[in-house]
C-alpha positions in Angstrom: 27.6 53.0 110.4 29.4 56.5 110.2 31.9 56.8 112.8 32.6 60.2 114.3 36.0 62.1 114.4 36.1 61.6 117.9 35.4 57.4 117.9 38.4 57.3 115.1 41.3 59.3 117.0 39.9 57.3 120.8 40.2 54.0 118.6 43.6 55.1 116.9 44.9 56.2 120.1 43.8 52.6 121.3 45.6 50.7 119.0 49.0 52.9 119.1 48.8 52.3 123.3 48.5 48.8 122.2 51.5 48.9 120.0 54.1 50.5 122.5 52.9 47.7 125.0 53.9 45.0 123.5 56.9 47.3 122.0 58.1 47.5 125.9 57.1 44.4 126.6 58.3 42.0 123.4 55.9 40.0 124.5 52.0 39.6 123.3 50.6 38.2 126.4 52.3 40.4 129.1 51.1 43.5 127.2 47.6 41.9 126.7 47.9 41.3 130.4 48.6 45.1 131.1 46.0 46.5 129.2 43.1 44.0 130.4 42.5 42.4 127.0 43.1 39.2 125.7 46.2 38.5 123.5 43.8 37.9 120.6 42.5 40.9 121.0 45.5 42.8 121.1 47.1 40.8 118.2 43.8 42.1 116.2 44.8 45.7 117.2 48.3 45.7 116.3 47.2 44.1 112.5 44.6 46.7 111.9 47.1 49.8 113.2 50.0 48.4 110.5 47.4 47.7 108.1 45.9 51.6 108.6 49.8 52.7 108.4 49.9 50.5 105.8 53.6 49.4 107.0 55.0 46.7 109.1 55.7 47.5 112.7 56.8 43.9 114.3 58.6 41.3 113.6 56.7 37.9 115.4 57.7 34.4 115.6 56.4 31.8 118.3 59.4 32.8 120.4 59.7 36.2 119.9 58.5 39.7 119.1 61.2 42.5 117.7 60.8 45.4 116.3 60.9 46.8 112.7 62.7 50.3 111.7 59.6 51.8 111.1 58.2 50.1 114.7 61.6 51.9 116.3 60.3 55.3 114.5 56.5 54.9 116.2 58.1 53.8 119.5 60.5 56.7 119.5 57.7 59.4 119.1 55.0 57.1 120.7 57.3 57.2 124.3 57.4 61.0 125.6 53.4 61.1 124.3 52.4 58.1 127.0 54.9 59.8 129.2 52.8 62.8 129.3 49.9 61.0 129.3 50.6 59.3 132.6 52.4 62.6 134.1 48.6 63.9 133.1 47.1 61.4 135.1 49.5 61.4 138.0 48.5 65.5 138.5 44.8 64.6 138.6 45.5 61.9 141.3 47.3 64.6 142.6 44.3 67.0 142.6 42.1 63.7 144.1 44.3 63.2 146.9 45.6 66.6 148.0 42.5 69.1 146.4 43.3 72.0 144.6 41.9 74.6 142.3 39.5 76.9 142.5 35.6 76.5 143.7 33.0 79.3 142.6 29.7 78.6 144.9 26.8 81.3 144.5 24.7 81.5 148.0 21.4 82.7 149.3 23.2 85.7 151.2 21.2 84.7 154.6 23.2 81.5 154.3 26.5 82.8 153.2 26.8 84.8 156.6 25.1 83.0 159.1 25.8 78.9 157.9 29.1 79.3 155.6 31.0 82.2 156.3 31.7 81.1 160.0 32.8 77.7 158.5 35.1 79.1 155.8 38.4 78.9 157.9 37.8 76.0 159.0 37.5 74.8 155.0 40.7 77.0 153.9 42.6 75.6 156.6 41.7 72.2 155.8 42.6 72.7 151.8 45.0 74.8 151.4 45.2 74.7 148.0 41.8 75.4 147.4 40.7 78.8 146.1 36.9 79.4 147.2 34.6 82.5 145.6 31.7 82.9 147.6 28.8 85.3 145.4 26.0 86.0 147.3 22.8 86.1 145.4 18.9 85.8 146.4 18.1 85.2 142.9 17.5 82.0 140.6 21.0 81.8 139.7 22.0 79.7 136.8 25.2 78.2 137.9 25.9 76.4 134.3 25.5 79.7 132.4 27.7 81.4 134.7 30.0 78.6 135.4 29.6 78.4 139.1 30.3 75.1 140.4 27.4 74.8 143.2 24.9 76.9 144.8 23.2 76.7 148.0 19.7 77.6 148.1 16.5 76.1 150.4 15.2 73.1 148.9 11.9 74.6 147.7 13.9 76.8 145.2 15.9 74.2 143.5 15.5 72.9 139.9 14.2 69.0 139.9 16.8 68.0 137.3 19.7 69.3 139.7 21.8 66.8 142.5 21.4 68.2 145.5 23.3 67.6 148.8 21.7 68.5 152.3 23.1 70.7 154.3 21.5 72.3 156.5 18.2 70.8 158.4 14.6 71.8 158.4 14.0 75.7 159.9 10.9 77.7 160.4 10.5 81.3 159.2 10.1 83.1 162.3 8.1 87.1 162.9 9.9 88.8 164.9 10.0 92.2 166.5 12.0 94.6 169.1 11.1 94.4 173.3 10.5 98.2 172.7 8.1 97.3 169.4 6.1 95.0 171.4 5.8 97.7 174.5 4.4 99.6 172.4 1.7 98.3 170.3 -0.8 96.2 170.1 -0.9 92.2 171.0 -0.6 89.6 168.3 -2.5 86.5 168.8 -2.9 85.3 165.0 -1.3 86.3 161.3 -4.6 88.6 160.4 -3.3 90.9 163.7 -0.2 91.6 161.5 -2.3 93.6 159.4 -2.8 96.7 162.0 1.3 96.7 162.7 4.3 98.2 160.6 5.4 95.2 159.0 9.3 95.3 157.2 8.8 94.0 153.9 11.5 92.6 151.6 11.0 92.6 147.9 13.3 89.6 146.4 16.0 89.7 143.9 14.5 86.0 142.7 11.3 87.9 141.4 11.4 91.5 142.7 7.9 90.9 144.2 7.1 91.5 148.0 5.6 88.5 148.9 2.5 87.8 151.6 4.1 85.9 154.8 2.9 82.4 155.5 2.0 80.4 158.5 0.8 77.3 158.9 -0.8 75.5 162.8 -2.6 72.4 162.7 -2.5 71.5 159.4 -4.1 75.6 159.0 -2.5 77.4 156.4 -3.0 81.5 155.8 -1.0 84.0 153.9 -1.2 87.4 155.0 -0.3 90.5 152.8 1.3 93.3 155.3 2.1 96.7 155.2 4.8 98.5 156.2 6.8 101.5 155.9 10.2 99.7 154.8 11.1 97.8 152.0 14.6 96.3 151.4 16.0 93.4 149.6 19.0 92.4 152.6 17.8 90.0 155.4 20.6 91.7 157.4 19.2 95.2 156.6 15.9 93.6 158.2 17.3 92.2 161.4 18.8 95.5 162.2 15.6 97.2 161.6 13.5 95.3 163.6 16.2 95.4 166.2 15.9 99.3 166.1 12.3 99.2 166.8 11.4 100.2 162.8 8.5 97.0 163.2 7.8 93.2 162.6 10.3 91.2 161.1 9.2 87.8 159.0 13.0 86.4 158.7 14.4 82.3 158.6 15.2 81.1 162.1 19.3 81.2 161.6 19.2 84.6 160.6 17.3 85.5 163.9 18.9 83.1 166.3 21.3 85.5 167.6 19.4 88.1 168.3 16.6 86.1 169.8 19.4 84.7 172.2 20.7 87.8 173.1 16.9 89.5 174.1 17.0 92.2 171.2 14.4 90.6 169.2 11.2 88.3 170.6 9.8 85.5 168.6 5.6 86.2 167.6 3.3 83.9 166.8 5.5 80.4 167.4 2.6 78.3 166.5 2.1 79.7 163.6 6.0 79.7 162.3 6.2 77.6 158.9 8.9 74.9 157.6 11.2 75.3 155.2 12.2 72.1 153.7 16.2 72.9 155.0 19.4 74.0 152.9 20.8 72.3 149.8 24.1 72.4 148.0 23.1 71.6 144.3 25.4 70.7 141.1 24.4 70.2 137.4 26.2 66.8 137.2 26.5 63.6 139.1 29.6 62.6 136.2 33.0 64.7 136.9 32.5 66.6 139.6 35.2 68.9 140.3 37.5 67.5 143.2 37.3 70.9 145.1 33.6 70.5 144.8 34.1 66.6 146.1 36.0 68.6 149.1 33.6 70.8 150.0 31.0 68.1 150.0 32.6 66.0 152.2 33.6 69.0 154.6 29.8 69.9 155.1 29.3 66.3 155.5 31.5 65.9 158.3 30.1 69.5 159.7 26.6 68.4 159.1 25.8 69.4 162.7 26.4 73.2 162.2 24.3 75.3 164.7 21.9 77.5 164.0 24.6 80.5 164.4 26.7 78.6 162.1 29.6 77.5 164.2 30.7 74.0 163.9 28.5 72.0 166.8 29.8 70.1 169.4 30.4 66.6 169.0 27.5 63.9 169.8 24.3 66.6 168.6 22.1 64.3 166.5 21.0 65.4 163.3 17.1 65.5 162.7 16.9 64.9 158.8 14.5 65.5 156.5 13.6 64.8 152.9 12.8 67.7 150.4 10.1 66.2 147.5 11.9 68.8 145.0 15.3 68.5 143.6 17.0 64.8 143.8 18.6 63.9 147.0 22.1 62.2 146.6 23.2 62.7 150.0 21.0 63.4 153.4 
């Protein structure tokens, strides 16, 4: 069987490790002891390395083990190279405990600024050393092709072969409009009615299509394709404009929930507001995931209960936590 460039220099690199342990050590059985093998083992490793060398490196009697000049030579060289191995190491336990680098997330930009913008000091204050780059995009970002360690996007929207991580819980897509839009037109009982009213469309960066709304009651389901005098591709550009009276807005709950609470926007047709599955964080890779990554993971874990506003909620709300059928869920 052929044996690849890389399998020859990780078995080399094995049997020289085993050398300058039992060079430190003078002694078969503590170094065998060190490295988790058995002295047989490691007495197999040290005879194939002087046999690939083709010189003798140790000198071994049942008493003792010494050293031969050329096993001085290895050792010499062989030394600062472990050295810097374990320095390497030491750093990346560094990184583990005390998290550090930079971490490249790309975001629905509805949840960038209502969920994780208000969360971000919070984050930076907790790890310091941590560099995070926020890019807001609506689109299907891929985050391997443009090495971006996570995105956040609603679970409907995510890639099956991904890892995702919950975030954010369940919402319903809410239509919206203005007091002074309501005063002023006609009532809205069901979705068809939305087809006599000036409806704010949003065309999406994910397709650039304007898409029909959806409601659902009762196990009922009905998409309705409105009409409107506006189109624009910014939820926050929506909420504005429905604030201002321009017409109906068809927006997720967070994005609303301010405005709702402070009476310049009026929720329509409650019964008929849809679920969204919730928010996911989502990673190519369960193997090697970037400590800042790991952080940031653990930070929304411990933040799980963010409001709807996207401050950090007070201690003792319970979490309501569903399942998306989608991508697959490593942590709910």
């Amino acid at each position: 069987m052929k044996v690849s460039r890389e399998q020859a220099a990780a078995n080399d690199f094995s049997k020289l490790s085993a050398f300058v342990a039992v060079a430190e050590h003078r002694h078969f059985s503590r170094a065998a002891a060190q490295l988790g093998i058995s002295p047989s083992t490691l007495t197999q490793a040290i005879r194939a390395l002087e046999e690939h060398l083709g010189v003798r490196l140790l000198n071994r009697t049942t008493r003792s083990v010494s050293l031969t000049t050329a096993g001085e030579e290895l050792l010499h060289h062989m030394q600062p190279v472990m050295g810097a191995i374990d320095d390497a190491l030491d750093a990346m336990n560094n990184f583990r405990d005390n998290p550090r680098g930079t971490l490249r997330l790309s975001i629905v930009r509805a949840a960038a600024i209502t969920i994780i913008a208000p969360l971000v000091p919070a984050f930076l204050r907790e790890y310091p050393d941590i560099a995070l780059e926020i890019v807001t995009d609506d689109s299907d970002a891929d985050i391997v092709h443009e090495r971006i360690d996570a995105g956040i996007r609603i679970g409907e929207w995510i890639e099956k072969d991904m890892v995702a991580v919950r975030i954010f819980d369940e919402y319903r897509m809410l239509t919206v409009a203005s007091p002074e839009y309501i005063a002023k037109h006609p009532a809205i009982s069901a979705p068809e009615d939305l087809r006599a009213h000036n409806c704010i469309q949003r065309r999406w960066s994910k397709d650039g299509a304007i898409h029909p709304w959806e409601f659902g009651s009762n196990g009922r389901r009905s998409q309705v394709v409105v009409n409107g005098s506006f189109v624009v591709n910014d939820p926050n550009v929506i909420v504005q404009a429905a604030i201002d009276g321009v017409g109906i807005a068809y927006l997720a709950e967070m994005v609303v929930a301010a405005a709702i609470s402070e009476g310049k926007l009026v929720p329509l047709l409650e019964d008929w507001a849809p679920r969204m599955s919730g928010l996911f964080l989502y990673y190519s890779s369960r193997r090697q995931v970037p400590v800042p990554l790991q952080a940031f993971i653990a930070f929304m874990r411990r933040h799980k209960n963010a409001v709807r506003t996207g401050q950090i909620a007070k201690p003792g709300r319970a979490d309501h936590q569903q399942s998306s059928p989608q991508p697959h869920i490593l942590i709910d």
